[in-house]
N, C-alpha and C positions, 0 to 999 in steps of 0.2 A: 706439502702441497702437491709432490709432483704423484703421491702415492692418489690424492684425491683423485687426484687429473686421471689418471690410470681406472679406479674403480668407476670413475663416470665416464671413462669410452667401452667398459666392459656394460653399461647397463645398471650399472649397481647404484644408484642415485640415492639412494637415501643413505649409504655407507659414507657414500662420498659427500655427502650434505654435512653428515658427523664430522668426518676429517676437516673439512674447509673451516666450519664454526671453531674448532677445536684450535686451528692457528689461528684463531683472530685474538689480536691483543692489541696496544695504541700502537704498534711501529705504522713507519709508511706504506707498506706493503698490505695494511691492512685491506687498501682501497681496491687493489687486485683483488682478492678473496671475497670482497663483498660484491664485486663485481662477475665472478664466478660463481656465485650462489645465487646472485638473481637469476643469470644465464640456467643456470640449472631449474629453480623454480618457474620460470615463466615456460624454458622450449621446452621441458622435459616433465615438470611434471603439471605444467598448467595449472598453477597459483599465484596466479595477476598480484594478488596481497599481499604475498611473502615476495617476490620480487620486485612490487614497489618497497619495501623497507628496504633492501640489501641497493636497490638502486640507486635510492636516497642515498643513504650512506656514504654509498660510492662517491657520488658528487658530493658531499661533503667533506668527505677526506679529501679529495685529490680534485678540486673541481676546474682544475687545469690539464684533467690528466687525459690521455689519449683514446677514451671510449666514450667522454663526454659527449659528442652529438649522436651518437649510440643510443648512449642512456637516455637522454632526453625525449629522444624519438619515443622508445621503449616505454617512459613513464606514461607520456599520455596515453598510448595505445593499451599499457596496462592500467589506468583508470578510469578509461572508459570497459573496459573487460570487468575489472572488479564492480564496478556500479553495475553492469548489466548481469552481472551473477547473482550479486544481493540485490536486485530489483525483481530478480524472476526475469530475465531478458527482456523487462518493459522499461527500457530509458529515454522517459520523456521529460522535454524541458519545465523547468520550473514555472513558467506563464502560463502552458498548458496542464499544468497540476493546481494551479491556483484558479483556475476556470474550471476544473472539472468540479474543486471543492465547492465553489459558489456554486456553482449550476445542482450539485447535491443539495444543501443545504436550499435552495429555493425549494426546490422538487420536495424536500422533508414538510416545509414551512406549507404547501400544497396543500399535502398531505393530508396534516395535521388540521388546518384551516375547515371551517363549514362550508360545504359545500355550493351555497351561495356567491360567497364571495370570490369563489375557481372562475366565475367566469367571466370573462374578458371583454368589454365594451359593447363586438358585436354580438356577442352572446346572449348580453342582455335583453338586447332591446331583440330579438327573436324570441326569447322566454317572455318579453311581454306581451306579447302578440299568440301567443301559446293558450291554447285554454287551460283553464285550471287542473282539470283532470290529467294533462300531460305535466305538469308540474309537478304533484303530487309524484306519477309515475316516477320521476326522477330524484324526486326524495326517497322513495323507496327504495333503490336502485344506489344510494349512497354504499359503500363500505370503510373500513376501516380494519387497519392491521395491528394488532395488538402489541404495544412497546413490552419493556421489565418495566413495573414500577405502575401496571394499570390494572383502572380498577375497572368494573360497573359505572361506577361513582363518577371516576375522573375523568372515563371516556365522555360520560353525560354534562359533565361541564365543558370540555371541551367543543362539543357539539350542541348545545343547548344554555350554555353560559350557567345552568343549574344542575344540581346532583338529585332531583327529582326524577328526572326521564329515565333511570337506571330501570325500572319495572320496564319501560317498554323494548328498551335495550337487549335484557333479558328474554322476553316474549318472542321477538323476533328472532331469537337466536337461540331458543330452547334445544334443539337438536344439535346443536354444536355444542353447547356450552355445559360441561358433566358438573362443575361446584362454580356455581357462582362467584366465591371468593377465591377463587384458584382458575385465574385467565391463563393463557399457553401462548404465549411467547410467539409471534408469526401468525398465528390464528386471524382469519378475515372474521369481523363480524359485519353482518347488514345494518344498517342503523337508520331506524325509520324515520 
């Protein structure tokens, strides 16, 4: 242990990472060693992960023993580190991940929906008072963004409740569209 201790104030941290694992065995002493290898992992070489386990540990074996308000401190501050490294440094609470998922999932359901039914109460009754030729306008002016798994076909039901209207689907989007039966993924198509 004491050779560890020596190769980790020389800089040598991963030598001495080997040494320290190498005396771990059930004695009681193990709880020092596992306590020293967080220390190592966390200030030295910045892996929150590996020194939540050795810190556990620690308090496991010895959880009366004299680094304990130490270690404690140390755990949370390394998992909130650890979450915010496998998050991509984005750690947000779980209420607001559950609101962002709904508030997705409407926006899809939008989307997806004829373009009729997107509008909102007062929308409507403006559309009714709209002449017809501005209506029209704004059916033309629909798009849609091509899922996996779409056809011609499927888009015209989804927007038409039938697989008939695929001809005009096609028409209006001759210049984009190279095989008919081979849609592209992300592609806007107009949909008249």
């Amino acid at each position: 242990m004491q050779d560890a201790e020596s190769k980790s104030a020389r800089g040598d941290f991963a030598r001495a990472i080997n040494l320290y694992e190498a005396a771990l065995d059930d004695s009681p002493r193990c709880a020092e060693i596992h306590y020293k290898l967080a220390l190592l992992y966390d200030d030295k070489l910045n892996d929150p992960v590996s020194a939540l386990h050795h810190f556990k540990r620690y308090l496991a074996l010895s959880p009366n023993g004299p680094h304990v308000n130490e270690v404690k401190k140390s755990i949370k501050h390394d998992e909130i580190a650890a979450l915010t490294a496998l998050s991509g440094d984005s750690v947000i609470p779980r209420s607001e991940a559950v609101q962002l998922r709904n508030e997705n999932l409407n926006l899809r359901k939008e989307l997806e929906a004829p373009a009729g039914s997107l509008r909102s109460a007062p929308e409507k009754s403006q559309a009714n008072d709209a002449s017809s030729k501005k209506i029209g306008a704004k059916k033309a002016d629909r798009t849609y963004v091509v899922q996996s798994g779409d056809t011609l076909f499927s888009i015209s039901r989804k927007f038409y409740k039938s697989p008939k209207h695929w001809k005009q689907i096609l028409e209006a989007n001759e210049k984009n569209i190279r095989d008919p039966k081979k849609l592209t993924v992300g592609q806007t198509l107009v949909i008249p």
